[in-house]
N, C-alpha and C positions, 0 to 999 in steps of 0.2 A: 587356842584357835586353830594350831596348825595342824593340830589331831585330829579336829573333825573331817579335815578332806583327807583323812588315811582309811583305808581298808575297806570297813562295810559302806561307811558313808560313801565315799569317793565312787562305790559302782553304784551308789543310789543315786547320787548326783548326775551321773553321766547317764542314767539310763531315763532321768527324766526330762533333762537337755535335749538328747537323740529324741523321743519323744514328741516334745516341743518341734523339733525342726523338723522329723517327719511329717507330722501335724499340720505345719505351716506350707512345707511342701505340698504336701497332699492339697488343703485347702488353695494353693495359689497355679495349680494344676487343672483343679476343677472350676475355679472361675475361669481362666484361661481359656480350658475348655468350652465354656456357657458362652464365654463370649466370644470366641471364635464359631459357634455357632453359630451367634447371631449375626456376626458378620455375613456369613456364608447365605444365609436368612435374605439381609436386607442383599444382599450382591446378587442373588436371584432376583428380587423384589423391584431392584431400578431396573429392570432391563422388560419389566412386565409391560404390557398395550394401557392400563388404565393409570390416568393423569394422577388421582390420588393417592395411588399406592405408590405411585415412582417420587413424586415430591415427600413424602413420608420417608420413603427409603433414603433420599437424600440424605432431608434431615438428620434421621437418622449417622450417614454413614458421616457427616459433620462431627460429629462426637465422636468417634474414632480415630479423629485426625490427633487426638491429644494422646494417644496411647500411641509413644517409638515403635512400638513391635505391629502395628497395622497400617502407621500413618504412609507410606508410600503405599502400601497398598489402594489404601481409600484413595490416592490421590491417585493412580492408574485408573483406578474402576472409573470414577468421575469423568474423567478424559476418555476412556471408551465411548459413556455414554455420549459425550460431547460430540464426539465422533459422527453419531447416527441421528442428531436431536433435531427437530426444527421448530419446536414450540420453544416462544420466548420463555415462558413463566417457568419451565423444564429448564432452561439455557440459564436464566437469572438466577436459580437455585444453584446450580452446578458453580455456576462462580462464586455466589457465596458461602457456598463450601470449600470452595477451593483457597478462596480467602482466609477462611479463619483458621486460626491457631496457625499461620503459616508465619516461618520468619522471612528475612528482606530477600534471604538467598534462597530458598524453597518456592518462592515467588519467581524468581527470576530463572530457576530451573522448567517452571511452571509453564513461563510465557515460554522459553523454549521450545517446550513441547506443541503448546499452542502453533505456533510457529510452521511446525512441521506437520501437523494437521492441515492447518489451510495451504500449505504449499502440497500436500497433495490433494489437495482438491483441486489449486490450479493448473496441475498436472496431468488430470483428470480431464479436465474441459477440452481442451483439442481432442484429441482421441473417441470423446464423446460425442463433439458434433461431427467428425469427418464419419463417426460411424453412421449419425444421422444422413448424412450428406449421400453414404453410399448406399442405404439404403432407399432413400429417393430416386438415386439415378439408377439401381437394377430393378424398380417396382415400371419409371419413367420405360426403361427399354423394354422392358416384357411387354408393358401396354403396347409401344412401338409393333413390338413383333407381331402381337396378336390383330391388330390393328392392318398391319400390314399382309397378315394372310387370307384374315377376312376379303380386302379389297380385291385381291390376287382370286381368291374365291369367286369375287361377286363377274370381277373379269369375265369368269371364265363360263362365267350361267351354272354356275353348281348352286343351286339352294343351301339354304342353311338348315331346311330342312331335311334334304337327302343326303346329308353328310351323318355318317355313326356318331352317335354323343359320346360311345369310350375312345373310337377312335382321333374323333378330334381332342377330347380330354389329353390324351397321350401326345399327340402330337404337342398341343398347347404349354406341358409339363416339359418336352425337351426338349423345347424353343427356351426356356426360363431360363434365368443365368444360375439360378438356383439349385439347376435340374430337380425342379420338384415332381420327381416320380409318382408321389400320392397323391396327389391335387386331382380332385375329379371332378371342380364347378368352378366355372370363375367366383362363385359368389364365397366358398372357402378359402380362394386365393386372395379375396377382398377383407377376407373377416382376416387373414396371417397377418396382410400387408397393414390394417387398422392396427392392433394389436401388435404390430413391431413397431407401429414410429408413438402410437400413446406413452408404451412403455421408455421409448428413449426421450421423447420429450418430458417425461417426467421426471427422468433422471438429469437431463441439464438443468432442468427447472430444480430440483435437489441439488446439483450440484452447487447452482446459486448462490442459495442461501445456506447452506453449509456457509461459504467461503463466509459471506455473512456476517451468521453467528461468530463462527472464529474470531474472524475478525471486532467485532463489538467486545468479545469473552477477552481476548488481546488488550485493550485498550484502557478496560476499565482495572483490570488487570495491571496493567503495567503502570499506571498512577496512582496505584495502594503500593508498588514497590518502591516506586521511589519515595514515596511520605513512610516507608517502611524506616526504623532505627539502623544506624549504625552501629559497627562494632568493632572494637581495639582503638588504633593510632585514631582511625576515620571521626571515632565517638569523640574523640579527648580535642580533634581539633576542630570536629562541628560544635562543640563547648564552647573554646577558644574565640572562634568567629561570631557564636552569639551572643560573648562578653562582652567581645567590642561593637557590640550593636552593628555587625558587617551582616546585616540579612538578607542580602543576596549572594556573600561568598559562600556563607558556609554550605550552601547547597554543589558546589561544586566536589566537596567531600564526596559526597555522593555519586560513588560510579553506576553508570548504566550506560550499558553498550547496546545498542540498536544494530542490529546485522541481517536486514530482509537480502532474501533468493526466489526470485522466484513467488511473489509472495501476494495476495491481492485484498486488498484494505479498501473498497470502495465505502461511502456512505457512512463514516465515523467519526466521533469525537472525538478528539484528543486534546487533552489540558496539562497545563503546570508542569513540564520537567523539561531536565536537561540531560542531556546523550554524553557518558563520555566520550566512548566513538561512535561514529554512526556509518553504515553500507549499505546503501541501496541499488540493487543490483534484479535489474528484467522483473520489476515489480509495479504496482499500482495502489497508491493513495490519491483517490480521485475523487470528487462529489463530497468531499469531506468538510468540518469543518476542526479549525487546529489553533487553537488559544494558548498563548505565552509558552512555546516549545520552542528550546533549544537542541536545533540540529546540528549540535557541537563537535568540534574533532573529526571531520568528515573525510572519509580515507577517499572512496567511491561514491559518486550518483552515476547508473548506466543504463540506457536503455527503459526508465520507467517513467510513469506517466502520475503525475500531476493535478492534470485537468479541474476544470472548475470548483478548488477548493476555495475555500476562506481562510486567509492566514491572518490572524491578528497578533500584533507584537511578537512573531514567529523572529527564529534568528538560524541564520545558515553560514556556516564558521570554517572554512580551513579545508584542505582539498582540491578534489576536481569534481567536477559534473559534466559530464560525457558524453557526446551523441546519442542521438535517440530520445533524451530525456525531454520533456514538453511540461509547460508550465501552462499552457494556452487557455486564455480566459478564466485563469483566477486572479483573486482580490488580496492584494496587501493592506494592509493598515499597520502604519506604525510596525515596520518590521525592519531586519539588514540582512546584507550579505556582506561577512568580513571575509578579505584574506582568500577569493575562494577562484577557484580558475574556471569559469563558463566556456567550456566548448560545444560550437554551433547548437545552441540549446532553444527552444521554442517557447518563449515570452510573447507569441502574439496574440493581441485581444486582451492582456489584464491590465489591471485598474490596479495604481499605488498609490497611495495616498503616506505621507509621511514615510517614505524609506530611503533605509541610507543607503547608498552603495559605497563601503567603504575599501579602501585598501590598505590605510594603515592606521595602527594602532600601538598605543604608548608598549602594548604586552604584544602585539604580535605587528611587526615590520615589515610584514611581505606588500607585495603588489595584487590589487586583486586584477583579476586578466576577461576580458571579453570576446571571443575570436565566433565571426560570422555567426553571434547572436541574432534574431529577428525579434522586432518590438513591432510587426505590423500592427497598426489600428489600436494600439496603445493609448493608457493615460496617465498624466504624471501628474501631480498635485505635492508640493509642498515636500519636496522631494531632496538628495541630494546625493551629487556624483563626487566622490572627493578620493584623490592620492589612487587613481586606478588606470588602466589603459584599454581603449575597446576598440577594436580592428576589427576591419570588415563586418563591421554590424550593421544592421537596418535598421534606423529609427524614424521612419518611412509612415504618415498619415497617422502621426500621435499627434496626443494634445499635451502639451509643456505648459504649466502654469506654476511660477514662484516656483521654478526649479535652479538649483543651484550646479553649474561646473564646476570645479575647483581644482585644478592641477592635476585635470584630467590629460592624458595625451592620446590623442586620436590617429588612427589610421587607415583610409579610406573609409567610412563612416557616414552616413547620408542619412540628411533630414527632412529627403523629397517630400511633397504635398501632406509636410507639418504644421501645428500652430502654435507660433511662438509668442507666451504671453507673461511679460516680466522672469523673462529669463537672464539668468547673470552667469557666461562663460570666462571663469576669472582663472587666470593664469595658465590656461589651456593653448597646447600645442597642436598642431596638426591637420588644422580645420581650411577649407579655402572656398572663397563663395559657390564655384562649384559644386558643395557639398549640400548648399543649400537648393538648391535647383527646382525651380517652382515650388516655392515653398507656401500651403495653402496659405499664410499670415502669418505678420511679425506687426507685437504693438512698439513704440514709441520704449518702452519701459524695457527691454530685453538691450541687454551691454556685449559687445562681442570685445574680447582681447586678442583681436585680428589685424592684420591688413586690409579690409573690408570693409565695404559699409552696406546698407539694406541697397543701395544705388549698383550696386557693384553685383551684388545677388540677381537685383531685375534685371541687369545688362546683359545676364549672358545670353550667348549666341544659342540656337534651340537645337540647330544640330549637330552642334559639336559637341555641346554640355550633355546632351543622352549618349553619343558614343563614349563620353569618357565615364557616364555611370555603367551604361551594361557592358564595359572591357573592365569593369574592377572587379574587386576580389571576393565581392559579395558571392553569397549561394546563389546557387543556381533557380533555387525557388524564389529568392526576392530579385532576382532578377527579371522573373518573367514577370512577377508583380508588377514592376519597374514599366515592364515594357508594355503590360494592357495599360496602366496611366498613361502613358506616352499616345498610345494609339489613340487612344478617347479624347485626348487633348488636339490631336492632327486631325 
């Protein structure tokens, strides 16, 4: 046997081997090639004006995601397209290309990028409307000037008719802040000036709904990541927790960090996950609605806005939350705040229904902290304050029903022209009937762990109990609140 690989055999052997892997070469060359063509194909093809060749292309570049040697590309090109798109059914494709064949971490490199898409688009918006803005006021002053020489004319008995048509043109052009030298009708100057503000109202109106899109492509997005698999230690001990039937721990394996800049998420859903960390920083999720999310591990909340979402079973955990930031007129249901420090943050006008405000807990000890929070015009339902401290807050024309205190400790804190109904403040510090001071109602049913009684509340004096609310340490804006109540009541 050892003979036949000697001599003549042994170069026949070898030159049919070479052969073969020529062969194979060659062959895996030329598909390579075919299909880098067709890449190149459909990568011209998405970026075409008609809707069913670009969602073909799509599809198309979907199937590309499974081949290593294309799949970042396919996912750049994707995200260009995203870039320019405004049709949903174009935008719903792109995401579900973007989805598939992706793993947990190519997903989350994903939203990244997403990410930095729509934060230049928010970046984009100022700049765009002051451009607006200033083309208003140089179109406003040329009218001004023109307007103004006319009358100067009319002064002076000069016709409009004995005046030269190029001469006045010229003059008209080097009155303009534009100095439009070529302008020779006002009626050209009227077609420029249409024609510049269509153009940029179009572009804010794009700009829009870019942010939008992003934002939607973001969201639906980032809850295929987190139901995305883990891998290594994470896998063996998401196993672990679903041995022991622990099915809300093991989602904790699960890291996802949330890090908005700059970032604007108006009008979207968001469901089901939990943040390992979360930053939100000069951003907006506003008009939204946000189902069983945990905004866990919160380093930052600064300067963003809130506004009329819906939060349901929503949970906000550890941190600070920082000036600027407003909550104003939205809806809790069944949700918390653990461990989290509120400064002077804007909670006026929502509705909680079942929420805890808690401070401590068996895993995490801290205090939660409230400093010159406003609850104006607020409502509380079935709620509870427990193991926390809130100074200088206004809790000023809420409704309190089946609300619980508990070992809260208060300082300077006011519950001017509130309604108190089966409220139980048990084992709270800090509080003195002053703080209740014309308070619109208190039932029968409401327990104070005070020196005070509801007798004590209606005794006070009317002008001395207003100088001791507007020299406290309240903001400046619930103060003057403070102060048109005061006034309407005299």
């Amino acid at each position: 046997m050892d003979s036949f690989f000697t001599g003549a055999n042994l170069t026949w052997i070898i030159g049919i081997l070479s052969s073969i892997v020529a062969g194979l070469s060659a062959l895996s060359k030329f598909r390579y090639e075919n299909k880098l063509q067709l890449f190149r194909d459909t990568n011209a093809s998405i970026f075409k004006d008609k809707k069913e060749e670009v969602l073909a292309a799509i599809s198309t570049l979907g199937v590309f995601k499974k081949d290593p040697r294309f799949e970042k590309h396919t996912t750049n090109v994707l995200l260009s397209r995203l870039y320019t798109e405004l049709d949903y059914d174009i935008t719903n494709a792109i995401c579900s290309a973007l989805i598939q064949y992706s793993s947990r971490q190519e997903l989350i490199d994903i939203l990244s990028d997403i990410l930095d898409i729509n934060r230049n688009f928010f970046i984009q918006t100022y700049p765009t409307d002051q451009r607006l803005r200033d083309v208003e006021k140089c179109w406003d002053d040329l009218n001004a000037a023109q307007f103004e020489e006319e009358r100067k004319k009319h002064e002076q008995g000069t016709p409009d008719n004995e005046t030269d048509p190029a001469t006045k043109s010229k003059q008209s052009a080097g009155e303009s802040l534009y100095n439009l030298e070529n302008a020779s009708s006002k009626e050209l100057l009227q077609t420029y000036k249409d024609d510049s503000l269509s153009l940029i109202l179009k572009k804010r109106y794009e700009l829009l709904w870019h942010k939008q899109i992003t934002a939607d492509t973001y969201s639906r997005i980032l809850r295929r990541a987190y139901d995305a698999r883990t891998r290594g230690w994470d896998r063996i001990r998401q196993r672990y927790y679903r041995l022991i039937g622990a099915k809300r721990k093991y989602n904790r394996v699960k890291w996802l960090d949330m890090n908005f800049y700059q970032n604007d998420f108006n009008y979207v859903f968001m469901a089901f996950f939990n943040t390992s960390t979360c930053n939100i920083i000069r951003s907006a999720i506003a008009s939204s609605t946000i189902v069983d999310v945990g905004f866990l591990n919160i380093g930052r909340i600064s300067g963003s806005s809130f506004e009329w979402n819906t939060f349901y079973n929503c949970a906000f955990q550890g941190g600070t939350a920082e000036p600027g930031t407003t909550f104003e007129n939205c809806k809790f249901l069944k949700g918390r705040f653990e461990q989290i420090d509120l400064q002077q943050i804007n909670f006026n006008s929502v509705s909680c229904e079942e929420v805890v405000f808690d401070g401590k807990t068996k895993r995490y000890p801290s205090t939660l902290k409230m400093y010159q929070c406003s609850f104006t015009g607020s409502s509380f339902s079935n709620c509870t304050f427990k193991d926390c401290m809130i100074e200088s807050s206004a809790l000023v024309t809420c409704l309190f029903q089946n609300v619980l205190f508990e070992n809260v400790e208060f300082k300077d804190t006011f519950f001017c022209n509130s309604n108190l109904i089966k409220v139980n403040f048990k084992n709270c510090t800090g509080l003195e009937a002053r703080h209740f001071y014309r308070l619109f109602g208190i039932d029968d049913m409401t327990q104070f762990s005070f020196q005070f009684t509801k007798a004590d509340i209606d005794g006070l004096e009317k002008t001395t109990a207003e100088k001791l609310v507007l020299a406290s340490t309240l903001s400046e804006t619930d103060k003057a609140y403070l102060q048109g109540i005061f006034n309407q009541a005299n």
